[in-house]
N, C-alpha and C positions, 0 to 999 in steps of 0.2 A: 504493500500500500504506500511506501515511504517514496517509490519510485515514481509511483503516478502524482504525486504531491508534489513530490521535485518537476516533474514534468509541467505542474500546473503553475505552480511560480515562476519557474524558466518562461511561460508562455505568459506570465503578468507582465513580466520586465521587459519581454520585447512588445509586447505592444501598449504598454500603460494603461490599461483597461481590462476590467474584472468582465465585462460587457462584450468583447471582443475575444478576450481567451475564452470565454464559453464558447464562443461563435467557433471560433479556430479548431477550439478541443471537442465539440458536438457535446457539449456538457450545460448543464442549466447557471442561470448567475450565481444562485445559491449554492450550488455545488464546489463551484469556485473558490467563494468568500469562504466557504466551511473547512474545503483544506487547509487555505492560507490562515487561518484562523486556528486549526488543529498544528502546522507547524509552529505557528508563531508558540502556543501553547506548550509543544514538544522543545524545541530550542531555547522557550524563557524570555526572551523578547520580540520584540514586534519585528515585524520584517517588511512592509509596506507602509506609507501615509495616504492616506484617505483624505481627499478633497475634493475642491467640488469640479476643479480642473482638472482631477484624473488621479493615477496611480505614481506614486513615485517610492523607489527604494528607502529605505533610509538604510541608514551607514551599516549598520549591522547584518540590515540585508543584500546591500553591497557584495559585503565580505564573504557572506553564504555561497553567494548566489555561484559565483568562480568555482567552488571547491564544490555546490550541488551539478553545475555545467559538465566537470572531470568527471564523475559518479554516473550523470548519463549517456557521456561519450563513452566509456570503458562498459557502462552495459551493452550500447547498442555492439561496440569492437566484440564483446564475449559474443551475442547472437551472431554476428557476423563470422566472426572463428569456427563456431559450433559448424555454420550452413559449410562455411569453406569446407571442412572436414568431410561433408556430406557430396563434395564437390559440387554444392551451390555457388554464385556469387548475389549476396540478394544484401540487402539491408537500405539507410538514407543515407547519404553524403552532402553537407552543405557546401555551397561555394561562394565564395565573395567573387565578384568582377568586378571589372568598370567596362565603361561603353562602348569601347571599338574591340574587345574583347566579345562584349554580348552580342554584338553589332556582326564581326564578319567569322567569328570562330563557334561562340558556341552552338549555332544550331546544326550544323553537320555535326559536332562532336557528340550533340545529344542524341541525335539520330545512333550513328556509330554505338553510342551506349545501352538504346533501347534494343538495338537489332542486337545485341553481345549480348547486355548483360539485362534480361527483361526486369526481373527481381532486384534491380537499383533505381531506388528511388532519389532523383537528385532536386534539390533544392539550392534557389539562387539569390544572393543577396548584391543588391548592386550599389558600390559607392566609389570615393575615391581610394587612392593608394595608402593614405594618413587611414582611413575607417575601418579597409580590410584586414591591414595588421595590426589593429587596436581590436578587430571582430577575432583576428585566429587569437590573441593571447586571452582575451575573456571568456576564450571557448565558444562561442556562437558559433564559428564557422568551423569547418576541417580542412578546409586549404580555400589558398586564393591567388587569383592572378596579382601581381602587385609590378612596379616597375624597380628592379633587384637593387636589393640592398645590402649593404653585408651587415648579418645579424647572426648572431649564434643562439638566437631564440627559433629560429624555421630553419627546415632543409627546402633548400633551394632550386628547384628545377629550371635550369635555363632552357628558352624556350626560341626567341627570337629578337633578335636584332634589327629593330624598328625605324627606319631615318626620319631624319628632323627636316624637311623642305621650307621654305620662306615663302608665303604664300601672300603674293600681290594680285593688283587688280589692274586692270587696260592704262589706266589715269597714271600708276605711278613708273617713275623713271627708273625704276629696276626691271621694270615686265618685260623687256626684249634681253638683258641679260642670261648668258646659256650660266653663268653662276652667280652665288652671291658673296662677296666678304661680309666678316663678322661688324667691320667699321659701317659696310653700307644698310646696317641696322639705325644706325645715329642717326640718317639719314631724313626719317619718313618718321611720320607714328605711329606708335607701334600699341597693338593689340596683346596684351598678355593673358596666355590660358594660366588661369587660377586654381589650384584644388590641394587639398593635403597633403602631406607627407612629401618625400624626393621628389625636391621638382627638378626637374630635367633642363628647362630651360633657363630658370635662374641662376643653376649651379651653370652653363655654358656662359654667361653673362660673366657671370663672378671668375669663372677659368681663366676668361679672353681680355677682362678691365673691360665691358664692353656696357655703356652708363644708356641705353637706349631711352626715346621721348616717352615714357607710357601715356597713353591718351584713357586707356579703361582697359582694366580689370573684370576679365568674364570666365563662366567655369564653364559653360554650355559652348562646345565647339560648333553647333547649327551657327549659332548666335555671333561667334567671332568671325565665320565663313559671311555672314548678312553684312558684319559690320566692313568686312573689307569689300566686300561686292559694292557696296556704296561709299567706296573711295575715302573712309573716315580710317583709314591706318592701312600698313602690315601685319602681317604675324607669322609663328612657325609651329604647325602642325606635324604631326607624324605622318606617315606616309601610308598608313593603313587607312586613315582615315579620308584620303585623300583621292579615290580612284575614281571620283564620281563629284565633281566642283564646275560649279557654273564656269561655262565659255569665256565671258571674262574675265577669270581670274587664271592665273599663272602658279604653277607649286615648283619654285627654284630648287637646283639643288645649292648648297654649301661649298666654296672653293676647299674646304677641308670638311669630308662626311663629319656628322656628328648625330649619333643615333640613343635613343631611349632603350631599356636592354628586359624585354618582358621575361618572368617568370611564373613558377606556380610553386608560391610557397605553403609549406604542409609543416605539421608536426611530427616530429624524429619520429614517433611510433603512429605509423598509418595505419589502420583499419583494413583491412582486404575492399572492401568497396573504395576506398579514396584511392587506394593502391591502383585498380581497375581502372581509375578515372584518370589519373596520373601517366599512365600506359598506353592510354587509347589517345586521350591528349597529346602525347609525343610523338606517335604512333601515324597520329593525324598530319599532326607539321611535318612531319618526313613525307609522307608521301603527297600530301598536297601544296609542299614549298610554298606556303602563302607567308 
């Protein structure tokens, strides 16, 4: 019973609502309130605040909440082991992405997963590169695309080497250039992608001394692609993202490559399903050199 209780609080804290984890878990409100109420009980203090704005941890439920996270991954890892034995491959596996991951990799991959492996159930959690490695260390997730870091908290599957293009529009006096220098960034206005954690392009900034005009700060790359279509800056995109951009606009390359380095970060003891996902994942970029 202490499992399902764990399961039911894990499910308050992602979504802040006693109302919504019923919904999630096909379970009544009351049922909900009663376990979290039965641990709180069990454990000796409270573990949620109640208001009228929602659900929030507090401190002590914090602290549970990591080490009840560990408890449900090493159950689901034991069913997972059992099936492997039986030579099944079945169980969940979460995954963190971001967008040009979601965008041009995972849906062959999941196809690939359902035609292998029917009995893995995969779940997707989509943010930046700062969210998904703050998702694998509080145990939400079991691995995630992230742009590679050296961390001795993940094993690291390098994945692919992504290029960095500068991406102009008809108007600006780079657009006939077959490359770009890092100095002809100083140039124009420039459009900065924003998001958590290794940013790729700041750190190329900060390599080269390279002091660029920012005009705006955006995290949505539709949005910086709009902003450059209408002649309001530059910017520099990856090249995954890039295979399909308005007529007007230009994607330079770099008189010196400089590229974003993707991988799929996991924890040292993988699951036989993550394992599966991991496999089929590399399995994929080999044969499909995307």
């Amino acid at each position: 019973m202490s499992l399902v209780k764990y399961e039911i609080l894990n499910k308050v804290a992602e979504v802040r609502s006693f109302t919504k984890a019923a919904d999630a878990l096909a379970l009544t409100q009351s049922a909900v309130s009663h376990a979290i109420t039965n641990l709180e009980t069990e454990f000796g203090f409270p573990l949620v605040n109640r208001n009228r704005s929602g659900i929030t941890l507090t401190t002590e439920g914090e602290a549970m909440l990591l080490a009840i996270r560990n408890v449900l991954q090493e159950n689901e890892k034991v069913h997972q082991e059992a099936a492997s034995l039986l030579g099944l491959a079945k169980g969940t596996i979460k995954i963190g992405i971001f967008k040009s991951v979601s965008t041009k990799w995972l849906p062959e991959i999941i196809q690939l997963m359902e035609k292998n492996y029917p009995e893995i159930q995969i779940q997707l959690k989509e943010g930046d590169y700062l969210e998904i490695e703050q998702w694998l260390l509080s145990g939400e997730i079991d691995c995630g695309f992230i742009n590679i870091t050296h961390s001795s908290q993940f094993h690291i599957i390098s994945l692919k080497k992504d290029r960095l293009l500068c991406v102009v529009s008809n108007q600006s006096a780079l657009y006939h250039q077959k490359t770009v220098s890092f100095e002809d960034l100083e140039k124009e206005p420039f459009i900065m992608p924003t998001y958590g954690g290794y940013h790729d392009i700041k750190q190329l900034f900060e390599e080269r001394g390279i002091q660029p005009d920012i005009r705006f700060e955006l995290m949505d790359e539709s949005a910086i692609l709009s902003m450059v279509t209408h002649h309001l800056g530059i910017s520099i995109l990856p090249e995954m993202l890039l295979d399909s951009i308005p007529q007007e606009l230009r994607a330079i390359p770099f008189q010196v490559d400089s590229y974003r380095s993707i991988g799929l970060a996991t924890r040292y003891h993988l699951s036989p399903a993550a394992k599966k996902f991991a496999e089929t994942t590399q399995a994929w970029l080999q044969d499909s050199d995307k």
